[in-house]
C-alpha positions in Angstrom: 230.3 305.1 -30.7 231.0 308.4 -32.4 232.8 306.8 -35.4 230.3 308.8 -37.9 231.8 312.3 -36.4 235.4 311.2 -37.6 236.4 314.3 -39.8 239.9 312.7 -41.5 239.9 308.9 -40.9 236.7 308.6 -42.8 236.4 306.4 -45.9 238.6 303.8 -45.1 239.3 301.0 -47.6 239.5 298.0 -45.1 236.9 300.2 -42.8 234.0 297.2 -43.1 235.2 295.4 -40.0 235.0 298.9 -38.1 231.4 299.8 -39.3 230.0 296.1 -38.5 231.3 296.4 -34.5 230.7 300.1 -34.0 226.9 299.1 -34.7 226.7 296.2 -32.2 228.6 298.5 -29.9 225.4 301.3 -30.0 222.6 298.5 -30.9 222.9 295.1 -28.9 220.8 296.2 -26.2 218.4 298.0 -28.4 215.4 295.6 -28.5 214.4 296.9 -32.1 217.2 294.5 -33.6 216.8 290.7 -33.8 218.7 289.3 -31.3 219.9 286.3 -33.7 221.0 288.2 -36.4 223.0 290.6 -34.0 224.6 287.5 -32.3 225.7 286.2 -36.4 226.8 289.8 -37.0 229.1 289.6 -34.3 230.3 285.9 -35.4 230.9 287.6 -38.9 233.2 290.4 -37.4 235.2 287.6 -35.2 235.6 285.4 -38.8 236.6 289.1 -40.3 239.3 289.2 -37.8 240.7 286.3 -37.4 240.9 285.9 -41.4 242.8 289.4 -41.1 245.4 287.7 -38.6 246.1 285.1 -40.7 246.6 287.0 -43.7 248.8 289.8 -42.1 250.7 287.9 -39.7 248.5 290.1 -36.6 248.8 288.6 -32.7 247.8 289.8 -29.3 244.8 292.1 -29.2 243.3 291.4 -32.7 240.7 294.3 -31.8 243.2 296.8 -31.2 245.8 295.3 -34.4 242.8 296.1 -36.5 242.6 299.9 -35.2 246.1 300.5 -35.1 246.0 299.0 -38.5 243.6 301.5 -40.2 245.4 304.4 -38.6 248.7 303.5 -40.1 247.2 302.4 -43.5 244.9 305.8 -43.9 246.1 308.4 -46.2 244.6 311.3 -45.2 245.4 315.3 -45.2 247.5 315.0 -41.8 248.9 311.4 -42.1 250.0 312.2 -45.4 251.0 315.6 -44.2 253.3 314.0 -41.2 254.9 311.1 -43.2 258.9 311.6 -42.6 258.7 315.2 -41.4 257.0 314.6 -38.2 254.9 317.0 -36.6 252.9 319.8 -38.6 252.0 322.9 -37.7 247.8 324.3 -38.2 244.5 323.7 -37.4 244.6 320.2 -39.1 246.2 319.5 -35.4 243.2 319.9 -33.7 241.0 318.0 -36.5 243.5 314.8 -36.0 243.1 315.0 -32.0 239.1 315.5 -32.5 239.5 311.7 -34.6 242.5 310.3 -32.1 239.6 311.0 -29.3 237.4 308.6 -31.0 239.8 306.0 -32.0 241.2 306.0 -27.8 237.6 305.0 -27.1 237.1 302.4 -29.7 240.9 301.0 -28.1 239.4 301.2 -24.4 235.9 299.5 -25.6 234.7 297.3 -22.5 233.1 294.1 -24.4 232.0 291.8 -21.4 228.7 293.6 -21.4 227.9 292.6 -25.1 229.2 289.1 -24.9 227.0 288.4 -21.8 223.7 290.2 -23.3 224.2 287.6 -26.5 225.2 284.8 -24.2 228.7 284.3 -25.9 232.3 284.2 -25.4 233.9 284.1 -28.5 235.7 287.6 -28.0 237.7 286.0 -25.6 239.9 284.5 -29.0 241.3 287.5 -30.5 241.8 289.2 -26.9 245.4 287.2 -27.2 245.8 285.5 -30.5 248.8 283.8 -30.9 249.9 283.3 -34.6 250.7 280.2 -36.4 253.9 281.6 -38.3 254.9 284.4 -37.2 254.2 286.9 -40.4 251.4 287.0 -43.3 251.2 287.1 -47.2 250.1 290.6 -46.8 252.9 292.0 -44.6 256.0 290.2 -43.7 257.5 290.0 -40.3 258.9 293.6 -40.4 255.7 295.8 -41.0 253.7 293.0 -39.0 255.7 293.6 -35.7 255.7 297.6 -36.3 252.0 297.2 -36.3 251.5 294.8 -33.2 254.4 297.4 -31.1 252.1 300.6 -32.0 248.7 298.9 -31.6 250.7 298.6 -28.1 251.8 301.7 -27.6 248.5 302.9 -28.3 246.5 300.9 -25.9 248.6 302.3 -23.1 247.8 306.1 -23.6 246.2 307.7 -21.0 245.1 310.9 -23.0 244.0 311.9 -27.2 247.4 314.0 -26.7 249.7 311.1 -26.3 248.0 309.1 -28.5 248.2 311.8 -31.2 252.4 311.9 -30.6 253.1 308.4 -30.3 251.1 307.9 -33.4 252.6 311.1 -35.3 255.8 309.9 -34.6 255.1 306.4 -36.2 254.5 308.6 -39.5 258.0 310.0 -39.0 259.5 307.0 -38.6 257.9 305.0 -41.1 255.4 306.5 -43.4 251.7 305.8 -43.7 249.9 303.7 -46.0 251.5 301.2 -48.9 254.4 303.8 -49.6 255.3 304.2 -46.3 255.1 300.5 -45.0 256.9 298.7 -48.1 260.2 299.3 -49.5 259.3 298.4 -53.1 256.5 298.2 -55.6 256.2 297.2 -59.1 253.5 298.3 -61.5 250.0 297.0 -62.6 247.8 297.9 -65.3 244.3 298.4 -64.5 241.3 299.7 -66.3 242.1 302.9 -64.5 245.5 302.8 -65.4 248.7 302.1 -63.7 248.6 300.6 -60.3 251.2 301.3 -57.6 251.2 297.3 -55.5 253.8 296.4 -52.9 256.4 293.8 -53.3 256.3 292.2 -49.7 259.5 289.5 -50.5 262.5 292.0 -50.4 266.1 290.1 -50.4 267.9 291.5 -47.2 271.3 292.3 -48.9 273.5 294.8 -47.7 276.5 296.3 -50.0 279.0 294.6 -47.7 277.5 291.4 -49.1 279.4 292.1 -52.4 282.5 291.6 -52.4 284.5 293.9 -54.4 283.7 297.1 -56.4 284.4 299.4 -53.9 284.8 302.5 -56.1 281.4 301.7 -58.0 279.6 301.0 -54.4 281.1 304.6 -53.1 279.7 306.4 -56.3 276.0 304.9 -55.9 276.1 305.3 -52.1 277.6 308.8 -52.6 274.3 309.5 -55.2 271.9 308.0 -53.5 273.3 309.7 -50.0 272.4 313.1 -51.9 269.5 312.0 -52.8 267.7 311.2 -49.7 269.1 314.3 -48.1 267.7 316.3 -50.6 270.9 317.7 -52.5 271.1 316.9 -56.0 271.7 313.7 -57.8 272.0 312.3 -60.9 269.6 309.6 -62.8 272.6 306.5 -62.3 272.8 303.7 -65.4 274.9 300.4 -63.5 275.9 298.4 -66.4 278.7 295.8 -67.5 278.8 292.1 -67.5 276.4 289.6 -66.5 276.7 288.5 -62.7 278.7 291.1 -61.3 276.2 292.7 -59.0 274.2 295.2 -60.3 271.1 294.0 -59.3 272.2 293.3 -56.1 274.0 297.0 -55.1 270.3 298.4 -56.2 268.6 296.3 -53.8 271.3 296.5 -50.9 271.0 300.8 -51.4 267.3 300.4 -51.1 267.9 298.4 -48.2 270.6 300.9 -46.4 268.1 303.8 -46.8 264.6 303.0 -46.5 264.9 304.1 -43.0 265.5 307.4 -44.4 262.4 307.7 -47.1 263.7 305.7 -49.9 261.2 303.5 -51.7 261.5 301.8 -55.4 259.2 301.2 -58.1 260.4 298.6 -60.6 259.4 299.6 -64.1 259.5 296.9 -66.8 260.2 298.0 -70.5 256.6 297.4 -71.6 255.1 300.2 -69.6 257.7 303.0 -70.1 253.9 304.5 -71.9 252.5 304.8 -67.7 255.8 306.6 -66.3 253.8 309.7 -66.3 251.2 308.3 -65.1 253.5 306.4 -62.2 254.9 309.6 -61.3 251.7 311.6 -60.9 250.8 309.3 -58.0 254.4 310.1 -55.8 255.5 313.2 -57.2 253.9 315.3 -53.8 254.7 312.5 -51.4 257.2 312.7 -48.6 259.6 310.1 -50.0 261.9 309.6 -51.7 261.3 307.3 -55.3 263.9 305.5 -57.3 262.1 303.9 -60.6 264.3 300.9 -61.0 264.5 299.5 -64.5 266.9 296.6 -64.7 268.3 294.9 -67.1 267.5 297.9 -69.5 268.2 297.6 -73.4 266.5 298.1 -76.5 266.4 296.7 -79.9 267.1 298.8 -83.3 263.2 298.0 -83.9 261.7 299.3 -79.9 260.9 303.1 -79.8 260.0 302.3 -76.2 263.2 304.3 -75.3 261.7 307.7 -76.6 259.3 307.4 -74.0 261.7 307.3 -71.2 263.7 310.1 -72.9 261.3 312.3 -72.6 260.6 311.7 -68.7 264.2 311.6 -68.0 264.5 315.0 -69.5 263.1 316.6 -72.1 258.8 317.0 -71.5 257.6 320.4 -71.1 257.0 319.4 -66.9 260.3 319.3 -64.9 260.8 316.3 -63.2 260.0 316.3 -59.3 263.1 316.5 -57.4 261.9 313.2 -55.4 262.2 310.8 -58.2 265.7 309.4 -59.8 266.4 306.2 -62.6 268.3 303.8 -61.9 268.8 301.3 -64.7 271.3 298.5 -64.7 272.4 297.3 -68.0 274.6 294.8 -69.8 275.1 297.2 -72.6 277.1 300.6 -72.1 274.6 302.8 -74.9 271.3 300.7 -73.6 270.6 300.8 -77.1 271.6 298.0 -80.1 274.4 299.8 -82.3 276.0 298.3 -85.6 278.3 298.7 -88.5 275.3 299.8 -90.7 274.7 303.0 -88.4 278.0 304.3 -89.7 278.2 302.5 -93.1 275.1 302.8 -94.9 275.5 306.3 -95.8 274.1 306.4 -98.8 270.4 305.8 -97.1 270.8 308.4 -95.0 272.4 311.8 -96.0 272.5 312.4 -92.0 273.8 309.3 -90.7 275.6 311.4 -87.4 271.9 312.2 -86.2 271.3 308.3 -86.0 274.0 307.6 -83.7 273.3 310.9 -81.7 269.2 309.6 -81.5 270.8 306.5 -80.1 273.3 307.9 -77.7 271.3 310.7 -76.6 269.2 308.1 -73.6 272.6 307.0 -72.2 273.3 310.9 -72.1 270.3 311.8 -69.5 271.9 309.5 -67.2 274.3 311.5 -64.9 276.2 308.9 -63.2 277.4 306.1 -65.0 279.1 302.8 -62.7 280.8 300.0 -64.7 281.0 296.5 -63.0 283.0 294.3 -64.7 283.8 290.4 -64.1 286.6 289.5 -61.6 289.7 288.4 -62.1 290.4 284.8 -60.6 291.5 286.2 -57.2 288.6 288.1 -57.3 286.5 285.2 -57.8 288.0 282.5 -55.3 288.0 285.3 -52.4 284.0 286.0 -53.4 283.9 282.3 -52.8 285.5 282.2 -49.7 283.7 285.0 -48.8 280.1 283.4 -49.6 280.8 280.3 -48.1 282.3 281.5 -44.8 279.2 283.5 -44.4 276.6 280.2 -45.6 278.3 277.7 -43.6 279.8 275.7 -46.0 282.8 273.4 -44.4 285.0 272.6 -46.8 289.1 272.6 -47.0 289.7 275.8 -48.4 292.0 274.0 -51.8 289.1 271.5 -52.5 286.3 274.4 -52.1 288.8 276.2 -54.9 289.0 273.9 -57.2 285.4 272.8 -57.2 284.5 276.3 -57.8 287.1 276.8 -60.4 285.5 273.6 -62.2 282.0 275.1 -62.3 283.0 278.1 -63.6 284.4 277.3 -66.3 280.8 275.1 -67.4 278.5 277.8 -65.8 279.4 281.4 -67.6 282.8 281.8 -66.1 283.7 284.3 -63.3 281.2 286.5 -61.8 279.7 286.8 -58.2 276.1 284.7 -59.6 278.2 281.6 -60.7 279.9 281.7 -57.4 276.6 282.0 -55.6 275.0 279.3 -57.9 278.0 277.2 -56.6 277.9 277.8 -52.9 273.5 277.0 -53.6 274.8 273.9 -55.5 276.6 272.9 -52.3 274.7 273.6 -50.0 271.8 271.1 -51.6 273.6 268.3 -52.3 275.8 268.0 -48.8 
């Protein structure tokens, strides 16, 4: 096979599999090799493939999920190049049909001729694998069936041409590689610094799940919406009290337009020192990034705010235009404020430029969105509203007054305690 004359898809960092089985494809027959240790190569590329099923959920052709696999994983100059915005225009084209050529004959790769020169048939168990679950730890249902439908698509092509659009158009669609098949990431220090990894468990909320807050929901849809279109938008700070839903409206936007390029990378406090870093490895990417800090706030004694300051606004390097913050936030300034900032005057002659240091992070946040607790109408339709949609069966005045009994021992009215009470329900009837 001609896999060492691949030109972009080179390099590839699950690529082992591919280099065992393209060698027993152009040596089985050649009489050099021990015919033994070919025969326990090829056992070691079935035990490769099968462990790969398992992990990532793969069925069907386990072969040809494996190809289709590397091909949407691979970062490269034109995968990279077509992620979101479809089709490019240059010679990288005909450098991309020279490796889809390749790749069409490693997906039409007769195997009966190998199996019967080792005297085997264990190819015939990934030819249709069936699953035991249905999705993997690596990649959840979602991304596992996009796979299994392109892997497909692909083995149905009759020419490099169609398999180069079918596959081009999968970049469109959805991306390539970790940013393109994940909605969110969080961060992880390595010895070479920050470390973009997926987060593969993504609640499926939408913002018609919470009830309530229409005029905040319209203002972050209305942000966001600009965002992913490419008009300006504003860094957006969600804050007020505990319960109401912040949390929830950022994962329901992420949710409502991943489809259209938006991704998330959750920043904690503690590594507001690698946002550079971070933002180095998206800002020339085809999406679309929010960096999602929540539950954002800072002590008198944590500078760790000065670092995000300065990203926000202020470093000599302007911001890429595909990045935003959002923050949610109990606390309207983010940062701790007291008496002494305007009463002990007499240990700073200055004391305004304390208040203004403190104020100034709030500032760089363009679009600020209060959430406040509900009144008790509020509440009781939220908890209608939850258990109508979880299937709880209860006269409406006893599933009232319950509720209004467990707010008033669980932190009063806010959307969690009404979810905690519709959970608490649901696991003890």
């Amino acid at each position: 096979m001609r896999t060492n004359e691949l030109m972009l898809y080179k390099h590839m960092e699950e690529g082992q599999i591919l280099n065992d089985m393209t060698f027993l494809m152009d040596n089985y027959a050649n009489n050099y090799y021990n015919l033994e240790d070919m025969k326990g190569l090829l056992f070691d590329v079935v035990n490769e493939l099968l462990e790969l099923a398992v992990s990532h959920g793969f069925e069907g052709n386990l072969w040809q999920d494996y190809l289709t696999f590397l091909l949407a994983c691979h970062e490269n100059a034109y995968s990279t190049s077509c992620e979101i915005v479809g089709s490019v225009e240059g010679s990288i084209n005909q450098a991309a049909l020279h490796d889809f050529a390749i790749f069409r004959e490693l997906f039409q790769y007769d195997f009966k001729e190998m199996e019967y020169t080792f005297g085997v048939e264990c190819l015939a168990v990934i030819w249709n694998y069936i699953g035991t679950k249905g999705y993997g730890k690596v990649f959840n249902k979602r991304i596992r069936n996009r796979i299994c439908e392109l892997s497909k698509q692909l083995s149905r092509t009759h020419s490099a041409e169609e398999f180069k659009d079918i596959l081009t158009q999968f970049y469109k669609e959805f991306g390539v590689g970790k940013l393109g098949l994940h909605k969110a990431f969080r961060v992880e220090h390595t010895e070479e610094g920050a470390h973009i990894v997926p987060i593969t468990k993504i609640a499926h909320v939408q913002l018609n799940d919470l009830v309530g807050y229409d005029l905040a929901k319209k203002k972050l849809v209305d942000n966001t919406k600009a965002f992913v279109e490419g008009r300006r938008a504003n860094n957006c700070l969600l804050y007020g009290d505990a319960g109401t839903g912040k949390s929830t409206s950022i994962k329901a936007i992420l949710n409502q337009y991943y489809d259209q390029g938006l991704r998330m990378i959750e920043v904690y406090k503690h590594q507001f020192q690698e946002l550079n870093d971070i933002i180095a490895q998206v800002k020339n990417r085809n999406y679309k990034f929010i960096i999602y800090m929540d539950d954002l706030s800072f002590e008198e004694f944590e500078i760790e705010y000065k670092y995000l300051k300065a990203v926000i606004e202020g470093g000599l390097e302007k911001k890429p235009d595909n990045i935003l913050i959002y923050a949610t936030s109990n606390r309207r300034h983010l940062i701790r404020e007291t008496f002494r900032d305007k009463e002990e005057r007499d240990e700073e002659i200055h004391v305004n430029d304390t208040v203004q240091e403190k104020l100034s992070l709030v500032a760089r946040f363009g679009v600020t969105i209060y959430f406040g607790k509900p009144e008790k109408k509020e509440f009781q339709e939220i908890v209608r509203r939850l258990a109508e949609k979880q299937g709880v069966d209860i006269p409406e005045e006893q599933l009232l007054l319950e509720a209004n009994r467990r707010e008033l021992s669980h932190g009063g009215m806010s959307g969690r305690t009404a979810q905690q009470f519709i959970d608490h329900l649901l696991g003890t009837r």
